[in-house]
N, C-alpha and C positions, 0 to 999 in steps of 0.2 A: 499416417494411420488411416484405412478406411473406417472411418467410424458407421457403426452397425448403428442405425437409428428406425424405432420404430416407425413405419408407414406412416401416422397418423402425425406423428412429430416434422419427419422430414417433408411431409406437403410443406408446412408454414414457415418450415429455418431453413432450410435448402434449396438449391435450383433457383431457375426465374424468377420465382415472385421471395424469394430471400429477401427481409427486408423492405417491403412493398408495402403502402397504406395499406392495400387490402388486405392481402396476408396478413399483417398483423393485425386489424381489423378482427379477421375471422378466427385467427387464434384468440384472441381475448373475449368473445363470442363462447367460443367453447371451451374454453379454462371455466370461465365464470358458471358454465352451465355443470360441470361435471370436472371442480379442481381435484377431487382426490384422485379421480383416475390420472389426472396432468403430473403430479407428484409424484405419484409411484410409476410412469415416465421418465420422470426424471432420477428417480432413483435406481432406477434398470439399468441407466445410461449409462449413469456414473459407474456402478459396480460391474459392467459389462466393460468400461474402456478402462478401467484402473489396472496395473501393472506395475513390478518394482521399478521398472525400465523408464517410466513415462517421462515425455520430453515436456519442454515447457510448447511445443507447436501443439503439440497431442492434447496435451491439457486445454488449450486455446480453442482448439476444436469442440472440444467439449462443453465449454463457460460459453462459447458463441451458439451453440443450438441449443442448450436447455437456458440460456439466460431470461431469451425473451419469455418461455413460460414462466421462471420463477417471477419477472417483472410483474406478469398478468396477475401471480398469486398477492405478490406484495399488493398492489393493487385492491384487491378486496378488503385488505382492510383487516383488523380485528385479531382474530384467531388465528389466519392465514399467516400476518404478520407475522405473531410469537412465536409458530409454528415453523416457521423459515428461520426467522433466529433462532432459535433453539437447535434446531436442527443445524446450524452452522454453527454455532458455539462449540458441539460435537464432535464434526465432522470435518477435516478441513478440504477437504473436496467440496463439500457442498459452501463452503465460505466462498470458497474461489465464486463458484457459478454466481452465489450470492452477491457479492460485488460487482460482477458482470453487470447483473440485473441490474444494480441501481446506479452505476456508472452511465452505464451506457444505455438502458431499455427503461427506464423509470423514468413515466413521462410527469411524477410529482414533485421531482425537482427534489429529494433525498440527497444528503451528502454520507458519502460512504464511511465518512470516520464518527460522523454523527450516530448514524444507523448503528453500527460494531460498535462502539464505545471506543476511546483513545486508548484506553487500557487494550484491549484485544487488537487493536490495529500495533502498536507497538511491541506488544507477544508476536506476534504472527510475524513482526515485518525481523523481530530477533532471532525465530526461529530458522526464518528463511534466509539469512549471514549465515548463523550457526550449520545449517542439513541441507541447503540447497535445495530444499522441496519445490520440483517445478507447481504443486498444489497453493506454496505459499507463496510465489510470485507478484501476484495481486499488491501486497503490502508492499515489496519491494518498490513496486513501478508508481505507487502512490507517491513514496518516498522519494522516488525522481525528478517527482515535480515537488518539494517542497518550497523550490524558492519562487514558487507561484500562488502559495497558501497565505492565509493570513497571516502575520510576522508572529502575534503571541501565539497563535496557535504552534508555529514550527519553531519557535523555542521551547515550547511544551513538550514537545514531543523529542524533541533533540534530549529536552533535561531526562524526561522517562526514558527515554532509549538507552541510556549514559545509565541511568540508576540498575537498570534491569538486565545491563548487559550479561552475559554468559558466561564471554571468556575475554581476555585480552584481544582478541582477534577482532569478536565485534565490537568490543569497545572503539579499535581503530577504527572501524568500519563507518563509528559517528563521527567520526572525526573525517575520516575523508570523502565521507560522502554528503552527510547529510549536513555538516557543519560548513565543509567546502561548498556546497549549493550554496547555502544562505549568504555566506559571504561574498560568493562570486559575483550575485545576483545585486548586493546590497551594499558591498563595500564597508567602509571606518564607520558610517552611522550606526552600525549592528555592536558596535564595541561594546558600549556599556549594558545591551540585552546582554551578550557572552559575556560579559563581568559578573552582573546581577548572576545568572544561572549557572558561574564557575564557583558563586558563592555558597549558593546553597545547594549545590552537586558535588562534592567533591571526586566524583567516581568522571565528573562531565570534565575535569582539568587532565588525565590521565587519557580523553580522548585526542588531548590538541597539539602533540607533539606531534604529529606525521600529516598538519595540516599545511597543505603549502602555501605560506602564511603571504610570500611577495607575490605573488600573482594578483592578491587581493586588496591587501592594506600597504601601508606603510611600513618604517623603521621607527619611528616615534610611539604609535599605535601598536606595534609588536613591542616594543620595548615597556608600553607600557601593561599589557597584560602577561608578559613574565614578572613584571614588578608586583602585581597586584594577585595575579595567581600561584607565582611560585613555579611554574610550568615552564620546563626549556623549549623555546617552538624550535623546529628544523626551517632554516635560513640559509643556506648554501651562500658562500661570500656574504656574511651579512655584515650589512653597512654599519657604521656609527649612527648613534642615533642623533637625528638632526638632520642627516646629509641626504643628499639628493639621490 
């Protein structure tokens, strides 16, 4: 996609100085001096590239040149703030750019599921299983790293993802995505977290059947969270439990 970006925009996120102390520098300079006109920049942008068609690269292009504005906005502070989430609560194009912003251009050190709330980061990350919205994206890839996240925080989110699911599809979906990272990542110590949260989930036992359970744990450690959940796990030749 040639992305049509106004003059004033594509000095600062384009070309050579893309990215540049000073560029960004001089853009934060003039957000700060005149943010409403930066905004309705960015909302030209967005309603000038959107299409039913849009790819997740197109979209990518878009989150990477107005992010660092939205960054500058976040930035001020206050009104600016609320104003940016608000407007992302909304919108979920402007969610996308918005996480850009504080992923990657937000020099305050913001964490992105803090900023959205866990509630709206796990909507977004079900919707984007559910419609494939390259807009909802962002959640998904958050999701990718979950076995890099705090451990309670990513069984928080494993247990809401599980609660709130949609359909049986994304249910699996916690199951071999987000359930398989952590265990991958973690191995038999996570057993008793996925006990604890098979307990008081019931909807999160219904995700663990298509989890590929030996990659990860044991035959003793499967054998004992069918015992304890009730859940048949998928074991291709599974062993006796005890055996090597």
């Amino acid at each position: 996609m040639d992305l049509a970006l106004p003059p004033e925009l594509r000095e600062y996120v384009v070309g050579p100085r893309h990215h540049s102390d000073g560029a960004l520098a001089d853009l934060r300079s003039a957000v700060t001096k005149e943010p409403l006109r930066w905004w309705k920049l960015v909302l030209t942008v967005v309603s000038e590239a959107d299409h039913a068609a849009i790819s997740n690269s197109e979209v990518s292009e878009v989150t990477d040149a107005c992010g660092p504005v939205v960054a500058q906005l976040l930035d001020l502070g206050g009104e600016w703030t609320q104003r940016v989430l608000e407007a992302a609560d909304r919108d979920s194009r402007l969610a996308s750019i918005t996480a850009e912003a504080v992923d990657w251009h937000d020099a305050s050190g913001r964490d992105v599921i803090e900023f959205f709330g866990l509630e709206a980061v796990v909507a977004t990350w079900i919707r984007y299983q559910a419609e494939d919205s390259p807009w909802d994206f962002w959640a998904c890839s958050l999701g990718q790293d979950i076995d890099e996240w705090p451990i309670d925080r990513a069984w928080q989110f494993i247990e809401r993802a599980a609660e709130s699911a949609t359909s049986d599809q994304v249910l699996r979906m916690v199951g071999v995505t987000l359930i398989e990272d952590v265990l991958r990542e973690r191995g038999e110590v996570e057993v008793d977290r996925l006990l604890a949260a098979a307990t008081r989930s019931p909807r999160l036992r219904d995700a663990m059947p298509d989890v590929w359970w030996w990659h990860m744990i044991g035959p003793e450690a499967a054998g004992r969270i069918e015992r304890e959940t009730g859940a048949v796990l998928t074991w291709p030749n599974r062993p006796e439990s005890g055996s090597e």
